[in-house]
Backbone atoms as SQL, in Angstrom:
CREATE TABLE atoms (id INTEGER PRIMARY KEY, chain TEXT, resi INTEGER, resn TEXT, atom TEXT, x REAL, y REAL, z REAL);
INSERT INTO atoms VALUES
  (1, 'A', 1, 'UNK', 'N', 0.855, -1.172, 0.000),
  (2, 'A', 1, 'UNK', 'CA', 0.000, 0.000, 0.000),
  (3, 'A', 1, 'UNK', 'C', 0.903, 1.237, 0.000),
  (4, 'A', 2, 'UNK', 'N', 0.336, 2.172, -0.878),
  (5, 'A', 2, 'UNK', 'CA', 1.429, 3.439, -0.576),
  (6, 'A', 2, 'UNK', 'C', 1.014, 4.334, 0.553),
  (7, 'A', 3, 'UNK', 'N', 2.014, 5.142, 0.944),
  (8, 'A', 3, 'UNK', 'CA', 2.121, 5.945, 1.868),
  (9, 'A', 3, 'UNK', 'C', 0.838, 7.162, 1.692),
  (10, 'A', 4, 'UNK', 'N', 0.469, 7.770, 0.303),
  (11, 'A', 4, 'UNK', 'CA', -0.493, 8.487, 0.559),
  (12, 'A', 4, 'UNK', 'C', -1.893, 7.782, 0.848),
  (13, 'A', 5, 'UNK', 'N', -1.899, 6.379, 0.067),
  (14, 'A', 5, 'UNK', 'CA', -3.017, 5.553, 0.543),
  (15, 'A', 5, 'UNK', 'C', -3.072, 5.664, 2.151),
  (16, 'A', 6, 'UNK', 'N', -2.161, 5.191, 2.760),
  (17, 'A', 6, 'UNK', 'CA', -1.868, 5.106, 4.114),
  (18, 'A', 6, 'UNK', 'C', -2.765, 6.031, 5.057),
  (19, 'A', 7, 'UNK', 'N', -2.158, 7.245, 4.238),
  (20, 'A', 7, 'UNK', 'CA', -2.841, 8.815, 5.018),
  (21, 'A', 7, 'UNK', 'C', -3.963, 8.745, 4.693),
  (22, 'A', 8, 'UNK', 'N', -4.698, 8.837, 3.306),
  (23, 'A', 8, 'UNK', 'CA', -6.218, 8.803, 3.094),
  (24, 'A', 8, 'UNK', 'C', -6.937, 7.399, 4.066),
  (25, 'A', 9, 'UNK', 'N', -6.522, 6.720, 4.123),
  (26, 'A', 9, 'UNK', 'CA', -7.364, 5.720, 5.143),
  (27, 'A', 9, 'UNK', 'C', -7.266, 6.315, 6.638),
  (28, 'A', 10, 'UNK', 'N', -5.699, 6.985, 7.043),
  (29, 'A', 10, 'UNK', 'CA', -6.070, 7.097, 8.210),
  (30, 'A', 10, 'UNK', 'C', -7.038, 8.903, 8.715),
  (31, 'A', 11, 'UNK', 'N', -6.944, 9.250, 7.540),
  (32, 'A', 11, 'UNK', 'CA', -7.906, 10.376, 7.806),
  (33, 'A', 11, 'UNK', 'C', -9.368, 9.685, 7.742),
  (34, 'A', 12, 'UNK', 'N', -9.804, 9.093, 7.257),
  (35, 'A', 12, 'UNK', 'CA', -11.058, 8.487, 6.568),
  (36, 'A', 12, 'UNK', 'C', -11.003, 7.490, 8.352),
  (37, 'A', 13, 'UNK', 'N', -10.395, 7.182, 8.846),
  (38, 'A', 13, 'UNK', 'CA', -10.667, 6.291, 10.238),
  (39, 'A', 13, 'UNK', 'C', -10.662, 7.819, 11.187),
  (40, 'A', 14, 'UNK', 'N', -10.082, 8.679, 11.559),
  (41, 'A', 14, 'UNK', 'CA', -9.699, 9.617, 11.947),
  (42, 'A', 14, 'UNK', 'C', -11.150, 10.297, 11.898),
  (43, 'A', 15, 'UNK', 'N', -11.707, 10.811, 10.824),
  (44, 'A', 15, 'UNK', 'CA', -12.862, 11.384, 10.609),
  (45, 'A', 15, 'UNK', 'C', -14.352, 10.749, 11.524),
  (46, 'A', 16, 'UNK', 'N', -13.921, 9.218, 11.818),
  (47, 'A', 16, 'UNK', 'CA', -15.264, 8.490, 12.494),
  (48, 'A', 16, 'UNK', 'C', -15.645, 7.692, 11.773),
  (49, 'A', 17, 'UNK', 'N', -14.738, 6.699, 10.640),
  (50, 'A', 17, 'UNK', 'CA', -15.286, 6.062, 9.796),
  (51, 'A', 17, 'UNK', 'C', -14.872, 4.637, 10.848),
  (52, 'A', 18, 'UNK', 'N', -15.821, 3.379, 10.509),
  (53, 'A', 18, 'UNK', 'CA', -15.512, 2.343, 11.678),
  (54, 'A', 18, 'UNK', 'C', -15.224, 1.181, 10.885),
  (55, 'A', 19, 'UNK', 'N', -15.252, 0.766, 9.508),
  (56, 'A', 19, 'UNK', 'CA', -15.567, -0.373, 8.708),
  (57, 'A', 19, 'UNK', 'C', -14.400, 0.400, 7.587),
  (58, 'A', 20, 'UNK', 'N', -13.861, -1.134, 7.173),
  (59, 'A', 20, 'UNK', 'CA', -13.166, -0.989, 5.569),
  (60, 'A', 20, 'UNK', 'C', -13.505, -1.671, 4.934),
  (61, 'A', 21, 'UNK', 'N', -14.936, -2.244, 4.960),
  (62, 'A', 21, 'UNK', 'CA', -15.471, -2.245, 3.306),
  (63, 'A', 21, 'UNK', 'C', -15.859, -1.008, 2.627),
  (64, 'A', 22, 'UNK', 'N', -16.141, -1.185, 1.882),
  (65, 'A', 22, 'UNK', 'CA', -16.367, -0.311, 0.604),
  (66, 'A', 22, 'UNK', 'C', -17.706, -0.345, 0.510),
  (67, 'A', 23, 'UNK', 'N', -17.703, 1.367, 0.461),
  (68, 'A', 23, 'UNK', 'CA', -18.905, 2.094, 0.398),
  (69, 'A', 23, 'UNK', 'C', -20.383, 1.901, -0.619),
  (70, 'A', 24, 'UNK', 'N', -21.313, 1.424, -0.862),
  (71, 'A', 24, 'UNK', 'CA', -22.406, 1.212, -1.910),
  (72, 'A', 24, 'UNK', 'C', -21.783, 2.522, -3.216),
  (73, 'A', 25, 'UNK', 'N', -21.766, 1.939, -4.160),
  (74, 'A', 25, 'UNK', 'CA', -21.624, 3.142, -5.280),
  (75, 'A', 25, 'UNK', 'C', -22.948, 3.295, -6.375),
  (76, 'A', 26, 'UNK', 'N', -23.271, 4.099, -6.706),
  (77, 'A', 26, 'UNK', 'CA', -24.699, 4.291, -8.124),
  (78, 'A', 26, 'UNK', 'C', -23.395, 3.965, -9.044),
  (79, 'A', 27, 'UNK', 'N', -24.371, 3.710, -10.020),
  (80, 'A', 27, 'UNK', 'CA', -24.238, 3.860, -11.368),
  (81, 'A', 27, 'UNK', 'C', -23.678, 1.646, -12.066),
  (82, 'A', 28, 'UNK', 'N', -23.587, 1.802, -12.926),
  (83, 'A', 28, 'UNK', 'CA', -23.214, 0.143, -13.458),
  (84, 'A', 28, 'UNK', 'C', -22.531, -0.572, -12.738),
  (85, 'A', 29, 'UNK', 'N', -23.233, -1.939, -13.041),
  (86, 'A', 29, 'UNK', 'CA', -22.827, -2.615, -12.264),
  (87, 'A', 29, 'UNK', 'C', -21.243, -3.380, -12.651),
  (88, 'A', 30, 'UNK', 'N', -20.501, -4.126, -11.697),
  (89, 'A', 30, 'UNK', 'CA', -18.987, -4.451, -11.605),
  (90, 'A', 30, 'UNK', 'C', -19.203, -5.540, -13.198),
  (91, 'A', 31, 'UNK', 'N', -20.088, -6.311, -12.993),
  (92, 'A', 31, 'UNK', 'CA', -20.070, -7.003, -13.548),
  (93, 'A', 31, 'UNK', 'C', -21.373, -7.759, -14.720),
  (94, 'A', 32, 'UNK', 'N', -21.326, -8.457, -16.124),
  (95, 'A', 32, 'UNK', 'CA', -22.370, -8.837, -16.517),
  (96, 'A', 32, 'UNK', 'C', -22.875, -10.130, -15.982),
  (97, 'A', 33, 'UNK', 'N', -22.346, -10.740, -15.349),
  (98, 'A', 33, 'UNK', 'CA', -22.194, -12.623, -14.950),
  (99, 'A', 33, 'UNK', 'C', -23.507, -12.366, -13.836),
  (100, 'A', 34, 'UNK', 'N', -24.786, -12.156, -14.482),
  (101, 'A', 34, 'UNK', 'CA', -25.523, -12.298, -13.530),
  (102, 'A', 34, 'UNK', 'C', -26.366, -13.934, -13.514),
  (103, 'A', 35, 'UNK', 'N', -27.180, -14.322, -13.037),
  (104, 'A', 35, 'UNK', 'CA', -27.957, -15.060, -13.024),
  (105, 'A', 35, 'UNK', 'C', -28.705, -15.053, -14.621),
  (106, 'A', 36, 'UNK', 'N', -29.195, -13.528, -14.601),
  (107, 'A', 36, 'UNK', 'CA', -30.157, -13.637, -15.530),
  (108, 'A', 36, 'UNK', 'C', -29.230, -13.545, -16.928),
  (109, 'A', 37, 'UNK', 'N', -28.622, -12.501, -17.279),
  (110, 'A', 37, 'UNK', 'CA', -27.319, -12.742, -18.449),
  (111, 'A', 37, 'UNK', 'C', -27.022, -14.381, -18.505),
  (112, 'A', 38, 'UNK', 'N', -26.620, -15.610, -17.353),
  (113, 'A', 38, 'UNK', 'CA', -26.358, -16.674, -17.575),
  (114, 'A', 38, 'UNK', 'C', -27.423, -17.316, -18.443),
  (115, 'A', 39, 'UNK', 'N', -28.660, -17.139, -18.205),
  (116, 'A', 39, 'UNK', 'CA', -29.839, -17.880, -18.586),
  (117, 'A', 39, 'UNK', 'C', -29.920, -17.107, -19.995),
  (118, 'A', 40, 'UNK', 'N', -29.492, -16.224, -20.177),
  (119, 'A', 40, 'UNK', 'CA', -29.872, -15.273, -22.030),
  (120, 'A', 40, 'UNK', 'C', -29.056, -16.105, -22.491),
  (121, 'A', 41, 'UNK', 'N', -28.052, -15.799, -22.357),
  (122, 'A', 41, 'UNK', 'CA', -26.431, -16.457, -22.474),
  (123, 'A', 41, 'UNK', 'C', -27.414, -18.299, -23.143),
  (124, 'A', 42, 'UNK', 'N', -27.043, -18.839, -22.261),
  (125, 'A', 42, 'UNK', 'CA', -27.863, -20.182, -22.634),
  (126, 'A', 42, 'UNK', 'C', -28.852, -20.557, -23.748),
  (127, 'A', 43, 'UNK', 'N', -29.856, -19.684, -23.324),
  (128, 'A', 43, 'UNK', 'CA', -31.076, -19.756, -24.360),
  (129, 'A', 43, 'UNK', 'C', -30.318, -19.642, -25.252),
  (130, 'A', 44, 'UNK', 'N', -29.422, -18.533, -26.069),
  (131, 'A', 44, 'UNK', 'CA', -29.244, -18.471, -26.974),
  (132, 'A', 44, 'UNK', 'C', -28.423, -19.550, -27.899),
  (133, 'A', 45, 'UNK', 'N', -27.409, -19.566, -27.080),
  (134, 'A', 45, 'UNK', 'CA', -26.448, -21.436, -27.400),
  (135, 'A', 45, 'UNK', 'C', -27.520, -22.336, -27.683),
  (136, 'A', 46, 'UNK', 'N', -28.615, -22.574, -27.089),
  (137, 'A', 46, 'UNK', 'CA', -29.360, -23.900, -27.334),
  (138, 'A', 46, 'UNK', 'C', -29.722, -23.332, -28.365),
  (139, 'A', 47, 'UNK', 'N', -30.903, -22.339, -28.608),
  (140, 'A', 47, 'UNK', 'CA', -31.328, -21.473, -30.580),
  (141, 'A', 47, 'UNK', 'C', -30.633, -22.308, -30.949),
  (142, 'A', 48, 'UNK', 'N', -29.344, -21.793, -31.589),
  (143, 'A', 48, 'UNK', 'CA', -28.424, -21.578, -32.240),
  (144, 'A', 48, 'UNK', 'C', -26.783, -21.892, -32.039),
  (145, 'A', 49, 'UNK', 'N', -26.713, -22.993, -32.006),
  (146, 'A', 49, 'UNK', 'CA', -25.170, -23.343, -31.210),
  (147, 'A', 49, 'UNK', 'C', -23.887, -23.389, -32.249),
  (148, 'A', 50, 'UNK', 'N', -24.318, -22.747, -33.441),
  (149, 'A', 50, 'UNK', 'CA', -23.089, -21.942, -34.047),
  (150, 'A', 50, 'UNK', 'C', -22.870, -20.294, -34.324),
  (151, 'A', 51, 'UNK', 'N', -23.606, -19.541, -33.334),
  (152, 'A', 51, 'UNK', 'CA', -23.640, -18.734, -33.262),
  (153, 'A', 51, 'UNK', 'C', -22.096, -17.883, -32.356),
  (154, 'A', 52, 'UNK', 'N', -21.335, -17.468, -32.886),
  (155, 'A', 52, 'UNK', 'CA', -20.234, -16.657, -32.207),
  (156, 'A', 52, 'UNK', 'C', -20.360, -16.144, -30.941),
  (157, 'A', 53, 'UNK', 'N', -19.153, -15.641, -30.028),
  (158, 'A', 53, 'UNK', 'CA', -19.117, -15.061, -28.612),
  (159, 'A', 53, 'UNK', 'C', -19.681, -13.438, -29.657),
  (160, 'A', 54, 'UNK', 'N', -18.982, -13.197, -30.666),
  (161, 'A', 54, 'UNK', 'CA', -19.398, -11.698, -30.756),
  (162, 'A', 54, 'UNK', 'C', -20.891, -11.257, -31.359),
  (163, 'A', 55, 'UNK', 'N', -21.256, -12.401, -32.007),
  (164, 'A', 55, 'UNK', 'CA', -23.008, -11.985, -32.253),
  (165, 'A', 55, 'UNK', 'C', -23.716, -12.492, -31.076),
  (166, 'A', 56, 'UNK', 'N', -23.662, -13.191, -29.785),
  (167, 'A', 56, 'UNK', 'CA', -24.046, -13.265, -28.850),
  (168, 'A', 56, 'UNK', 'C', -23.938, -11.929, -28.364),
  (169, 'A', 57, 'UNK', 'N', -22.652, -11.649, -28.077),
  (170, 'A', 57, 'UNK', 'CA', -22.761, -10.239, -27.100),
  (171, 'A', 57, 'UNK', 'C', -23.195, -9.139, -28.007),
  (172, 'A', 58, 'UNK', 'N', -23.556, -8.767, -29.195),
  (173, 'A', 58, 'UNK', 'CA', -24.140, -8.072, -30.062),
  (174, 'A', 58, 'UNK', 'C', -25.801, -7.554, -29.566),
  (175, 'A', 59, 'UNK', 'N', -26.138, -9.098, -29.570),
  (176, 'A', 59, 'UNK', 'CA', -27.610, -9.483, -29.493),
  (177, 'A', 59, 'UNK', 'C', -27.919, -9.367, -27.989),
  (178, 'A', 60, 'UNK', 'N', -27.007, -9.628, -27.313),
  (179, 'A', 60, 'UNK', 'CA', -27.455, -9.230, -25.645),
  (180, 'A', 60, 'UNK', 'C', -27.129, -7.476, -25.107),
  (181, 'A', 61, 'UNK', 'N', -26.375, -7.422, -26.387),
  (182, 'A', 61, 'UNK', 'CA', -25.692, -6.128, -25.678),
  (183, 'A', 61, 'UNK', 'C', -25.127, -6.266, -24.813),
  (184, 'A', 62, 'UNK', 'N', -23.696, -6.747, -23.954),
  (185, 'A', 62, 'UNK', 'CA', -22.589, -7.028, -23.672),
  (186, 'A', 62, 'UNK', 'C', -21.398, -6.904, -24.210),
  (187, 'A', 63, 'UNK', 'N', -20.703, -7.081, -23.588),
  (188, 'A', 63, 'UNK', 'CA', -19.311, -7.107, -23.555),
  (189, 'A', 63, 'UNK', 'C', -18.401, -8.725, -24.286),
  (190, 'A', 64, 'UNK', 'N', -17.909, -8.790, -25.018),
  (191, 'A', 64, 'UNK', 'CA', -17.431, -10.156, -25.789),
  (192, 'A', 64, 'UNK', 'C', -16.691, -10.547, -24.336),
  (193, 'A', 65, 'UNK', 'N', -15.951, -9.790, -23.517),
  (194, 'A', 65, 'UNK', 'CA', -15.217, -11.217, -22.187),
  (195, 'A', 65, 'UNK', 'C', -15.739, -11.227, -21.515),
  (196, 'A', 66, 'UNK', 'N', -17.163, -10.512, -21.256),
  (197, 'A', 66, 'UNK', 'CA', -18.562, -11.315, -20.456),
  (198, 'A', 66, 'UNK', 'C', -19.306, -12.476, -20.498),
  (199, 'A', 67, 'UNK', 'N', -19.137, -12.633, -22.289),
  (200, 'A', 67, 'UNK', 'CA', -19.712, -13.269, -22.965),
  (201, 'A', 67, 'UNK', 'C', -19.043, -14.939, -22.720),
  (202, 'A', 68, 'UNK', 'N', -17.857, -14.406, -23.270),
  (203, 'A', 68, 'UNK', 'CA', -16.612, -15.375, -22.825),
  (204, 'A', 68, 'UNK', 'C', -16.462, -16.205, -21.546),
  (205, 'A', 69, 'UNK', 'N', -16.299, -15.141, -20.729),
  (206, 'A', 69, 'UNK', 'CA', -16.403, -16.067, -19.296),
  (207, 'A', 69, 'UNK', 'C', -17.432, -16.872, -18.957),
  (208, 'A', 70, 'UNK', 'N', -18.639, -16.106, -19.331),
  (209, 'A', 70, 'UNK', 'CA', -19.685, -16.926, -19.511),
  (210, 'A', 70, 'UNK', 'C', -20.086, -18.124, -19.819),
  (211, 'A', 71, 'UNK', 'N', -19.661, -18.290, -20.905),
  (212, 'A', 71, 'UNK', 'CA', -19.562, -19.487, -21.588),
  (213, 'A', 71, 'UNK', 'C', -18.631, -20.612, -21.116),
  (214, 'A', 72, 'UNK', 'N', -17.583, -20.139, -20.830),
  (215, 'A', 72, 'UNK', 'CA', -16.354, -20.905, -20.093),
  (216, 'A', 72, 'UNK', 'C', -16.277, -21.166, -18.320),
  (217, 'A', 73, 'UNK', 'N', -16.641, -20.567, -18.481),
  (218, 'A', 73, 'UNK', 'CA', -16.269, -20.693, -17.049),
  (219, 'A', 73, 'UNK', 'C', -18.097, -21.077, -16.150),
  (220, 'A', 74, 'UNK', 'N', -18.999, -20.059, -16.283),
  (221, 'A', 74, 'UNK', 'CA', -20.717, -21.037, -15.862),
  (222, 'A', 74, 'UNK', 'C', -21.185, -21.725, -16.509),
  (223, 'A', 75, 'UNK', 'N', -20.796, -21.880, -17.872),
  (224, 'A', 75, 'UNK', 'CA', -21.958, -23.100, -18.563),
  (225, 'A', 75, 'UNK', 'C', -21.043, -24.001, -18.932),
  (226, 'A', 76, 'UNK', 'N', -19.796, -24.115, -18.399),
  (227, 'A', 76, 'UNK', 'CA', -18.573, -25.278, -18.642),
  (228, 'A', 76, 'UNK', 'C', -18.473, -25.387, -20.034),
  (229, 'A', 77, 'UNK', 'N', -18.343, -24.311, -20.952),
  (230, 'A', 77, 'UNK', 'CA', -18.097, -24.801, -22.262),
  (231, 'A', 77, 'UNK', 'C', -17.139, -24.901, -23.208),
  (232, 'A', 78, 'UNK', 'N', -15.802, -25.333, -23.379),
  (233, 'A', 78, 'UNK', 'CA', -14.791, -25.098, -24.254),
  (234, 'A', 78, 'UNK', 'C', -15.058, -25.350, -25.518),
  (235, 'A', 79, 'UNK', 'N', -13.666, -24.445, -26.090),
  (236, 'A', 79, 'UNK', 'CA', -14.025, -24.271, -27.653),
  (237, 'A', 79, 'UNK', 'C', -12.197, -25.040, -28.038),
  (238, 'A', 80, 'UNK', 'N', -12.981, -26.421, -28.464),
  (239, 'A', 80, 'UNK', 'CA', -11.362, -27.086, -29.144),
  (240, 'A', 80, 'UNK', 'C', -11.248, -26.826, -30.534),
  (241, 'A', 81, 'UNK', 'N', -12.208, -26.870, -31.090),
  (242, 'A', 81, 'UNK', 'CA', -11.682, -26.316, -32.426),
  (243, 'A', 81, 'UNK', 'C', -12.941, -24.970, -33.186),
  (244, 'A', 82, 'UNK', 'N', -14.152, -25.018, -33.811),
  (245, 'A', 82, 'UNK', 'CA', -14.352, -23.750, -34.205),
  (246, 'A', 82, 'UNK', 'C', -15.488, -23.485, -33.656),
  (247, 'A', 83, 'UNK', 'N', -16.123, -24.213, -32.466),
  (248, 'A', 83, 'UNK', 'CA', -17.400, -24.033, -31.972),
  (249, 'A', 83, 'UNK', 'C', -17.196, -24.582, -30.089),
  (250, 'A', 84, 'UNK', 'N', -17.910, -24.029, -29.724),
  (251, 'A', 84, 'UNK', 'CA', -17.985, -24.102, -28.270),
  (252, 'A', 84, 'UNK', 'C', -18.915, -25.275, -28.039),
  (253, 'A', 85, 'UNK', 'N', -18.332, -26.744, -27.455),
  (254, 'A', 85, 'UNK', 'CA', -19.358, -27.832, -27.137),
  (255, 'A', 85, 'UNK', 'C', -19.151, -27.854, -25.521),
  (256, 'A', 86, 'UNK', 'N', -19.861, -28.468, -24.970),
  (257, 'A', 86, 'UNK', 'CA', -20.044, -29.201, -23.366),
  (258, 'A', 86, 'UNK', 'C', -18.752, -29.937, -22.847),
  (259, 'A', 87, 'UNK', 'N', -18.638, -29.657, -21.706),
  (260, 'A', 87, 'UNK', 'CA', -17.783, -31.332, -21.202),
  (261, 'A', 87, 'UNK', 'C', -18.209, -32.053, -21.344),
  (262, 'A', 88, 'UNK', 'N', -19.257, -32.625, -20.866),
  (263, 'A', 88, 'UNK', 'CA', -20.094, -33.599, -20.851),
  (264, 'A', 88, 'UNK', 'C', -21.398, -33.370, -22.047),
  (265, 'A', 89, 'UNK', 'N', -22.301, -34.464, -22.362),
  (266, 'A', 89, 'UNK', 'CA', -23.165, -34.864, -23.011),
  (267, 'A', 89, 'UNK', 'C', -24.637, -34.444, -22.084),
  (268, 'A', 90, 'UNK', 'N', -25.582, -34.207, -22.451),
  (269, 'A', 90, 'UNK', 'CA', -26.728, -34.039, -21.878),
  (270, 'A', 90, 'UNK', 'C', -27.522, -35.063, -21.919),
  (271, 'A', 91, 'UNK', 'N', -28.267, -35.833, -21.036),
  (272, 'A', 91, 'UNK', 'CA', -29.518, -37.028, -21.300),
  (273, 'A', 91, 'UNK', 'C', -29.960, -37.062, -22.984),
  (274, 'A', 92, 'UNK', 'N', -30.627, -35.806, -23.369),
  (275, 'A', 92, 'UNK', 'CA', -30.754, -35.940, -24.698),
  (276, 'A', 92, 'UNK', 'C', -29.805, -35.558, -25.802),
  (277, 'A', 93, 'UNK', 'N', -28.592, -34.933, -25.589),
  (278, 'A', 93, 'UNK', 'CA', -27.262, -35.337, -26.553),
  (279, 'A', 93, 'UNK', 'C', -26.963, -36.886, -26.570),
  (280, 'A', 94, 'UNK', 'N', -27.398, -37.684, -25.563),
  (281, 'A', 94, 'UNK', 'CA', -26.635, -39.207, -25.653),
  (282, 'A', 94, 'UNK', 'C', -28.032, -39.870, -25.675),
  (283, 'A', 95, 'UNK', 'N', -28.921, -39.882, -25.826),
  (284, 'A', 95, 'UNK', 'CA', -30.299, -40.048, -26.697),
  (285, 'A', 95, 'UNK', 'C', -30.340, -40.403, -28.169),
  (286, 'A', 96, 'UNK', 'N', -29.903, -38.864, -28.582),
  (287, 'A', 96, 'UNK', 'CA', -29.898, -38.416, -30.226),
  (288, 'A', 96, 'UNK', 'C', -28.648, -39.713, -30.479),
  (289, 'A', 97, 'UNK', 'N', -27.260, -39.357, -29.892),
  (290, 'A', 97, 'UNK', 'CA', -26.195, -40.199, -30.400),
  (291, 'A', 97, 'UNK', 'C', -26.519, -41.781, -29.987),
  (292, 'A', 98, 'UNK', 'N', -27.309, -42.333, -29.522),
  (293, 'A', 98, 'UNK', 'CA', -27.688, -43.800, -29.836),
  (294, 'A', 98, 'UNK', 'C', -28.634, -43.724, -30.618),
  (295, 'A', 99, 'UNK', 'N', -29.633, -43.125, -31.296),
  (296, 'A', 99, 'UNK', 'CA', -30.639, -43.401, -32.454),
  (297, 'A', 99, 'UNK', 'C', -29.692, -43.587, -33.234),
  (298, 'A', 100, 'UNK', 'N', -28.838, -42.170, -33.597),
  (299, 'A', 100, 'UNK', 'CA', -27.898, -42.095, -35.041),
  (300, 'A', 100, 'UNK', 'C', -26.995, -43.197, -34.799),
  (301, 'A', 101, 'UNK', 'N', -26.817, -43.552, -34.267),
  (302, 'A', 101, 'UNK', 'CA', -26.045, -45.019, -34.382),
  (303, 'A', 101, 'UNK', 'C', -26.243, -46.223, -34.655),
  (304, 'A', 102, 'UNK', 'N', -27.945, -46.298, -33.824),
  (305, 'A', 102, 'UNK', 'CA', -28.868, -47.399, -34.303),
  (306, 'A', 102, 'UNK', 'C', -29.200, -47.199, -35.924),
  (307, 'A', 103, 'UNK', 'N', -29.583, -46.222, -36.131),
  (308, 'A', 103, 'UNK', 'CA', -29.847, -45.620, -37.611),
  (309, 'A', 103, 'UNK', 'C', -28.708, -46.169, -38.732),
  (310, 'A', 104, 'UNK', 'N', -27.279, -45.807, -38.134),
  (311, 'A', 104, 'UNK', 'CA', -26.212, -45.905, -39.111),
  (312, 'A', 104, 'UNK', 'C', -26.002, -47.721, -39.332),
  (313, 'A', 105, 'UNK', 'N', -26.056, -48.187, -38.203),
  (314, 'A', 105, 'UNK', 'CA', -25.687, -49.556, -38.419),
  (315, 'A', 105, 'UNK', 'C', -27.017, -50.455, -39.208),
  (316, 'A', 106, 'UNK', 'N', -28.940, -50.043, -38.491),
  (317, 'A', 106, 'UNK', 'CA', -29.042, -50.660, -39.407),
  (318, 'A', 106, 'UNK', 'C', -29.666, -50.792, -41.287),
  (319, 'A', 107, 'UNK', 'N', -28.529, -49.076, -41.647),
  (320, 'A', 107, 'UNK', 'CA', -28.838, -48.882, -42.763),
  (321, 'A', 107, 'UNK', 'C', -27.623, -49.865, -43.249),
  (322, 'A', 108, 'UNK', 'N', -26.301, -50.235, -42.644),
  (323, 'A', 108, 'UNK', 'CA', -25.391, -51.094, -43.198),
  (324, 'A', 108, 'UNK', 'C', -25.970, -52.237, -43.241),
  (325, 'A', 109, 'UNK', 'N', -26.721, -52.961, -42.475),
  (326, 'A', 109, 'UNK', 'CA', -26.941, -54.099, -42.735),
  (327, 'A', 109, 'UNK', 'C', -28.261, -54.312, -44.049);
C-alpha cells in the first residue's frame, strides 16, 4: 500500500469512519455474470449453437469477455476447435447419439 493511501485511510478512520469495506456506489454494475445474463447467455447457445461469442454479445448487448467467461467458465463450455461444445453430453445429446447409431448400423446391414 502506498504511503499516501496510508494517510487517506487514516484520515477516513480519523474522521469516524468504523468499517473498511467499501462504500455502496450508483451507477453500473462491476459485472455482466448475472444469473439472468447466464440464462440469455444459454437460451441463446441452445437457438443456435453456431452462433459466435461476438453476435451473442451483439444481441445481448454485452461485452465479448462477459460473454466469454460466460460461456467458459458457468456453462462449462470449451471451444477445441471452431465451436464451443459441453464437457459432458446431456440425457438428450446421448439419446440423439444412440438413435444415429442405431440408424447408421441398421442402414449397413
Amino acid at each position: 500500500m502506498s504511503r499516501s493511501r496510508v494517510f487517506e485511510w487514516f484520515a477516513r478512520f480519523r474522521d469516524g469512519r468504523e468499517a473498511t469495506d467499501d462504500e455502496e456506489r450508483c451507477g453500473r454494475p462491476r459485472s455482466s455474470r448475472t444469473d439472468e445474463n447466464v440464462e440469455r447467455v444459454q437460451a441463446l447457445v441452445r437457438s443456435d449453437r453456431r452462433m459466435t461469442i461476438e453476435m451473442i454479445a451483439e444481441s445481448l448487448n454485452m461485452s465479448v469477455g462477459s460473454v466469454f467467461t460466460i460461456m467458459t467458465e458457468d456453462l462449462k463450455k470449451k471451444k477445441p476447435c471452431a465451436r464451443f461444445v459441453p464437457h459432458t453430453l446431456t440425457t438428450e445429446q446421448k439419446e440423439h447419439q444412440i438413435a444415429s447409431s442405431e440408424d447408421l448400423i441398421a442402414a449397413a446391414d
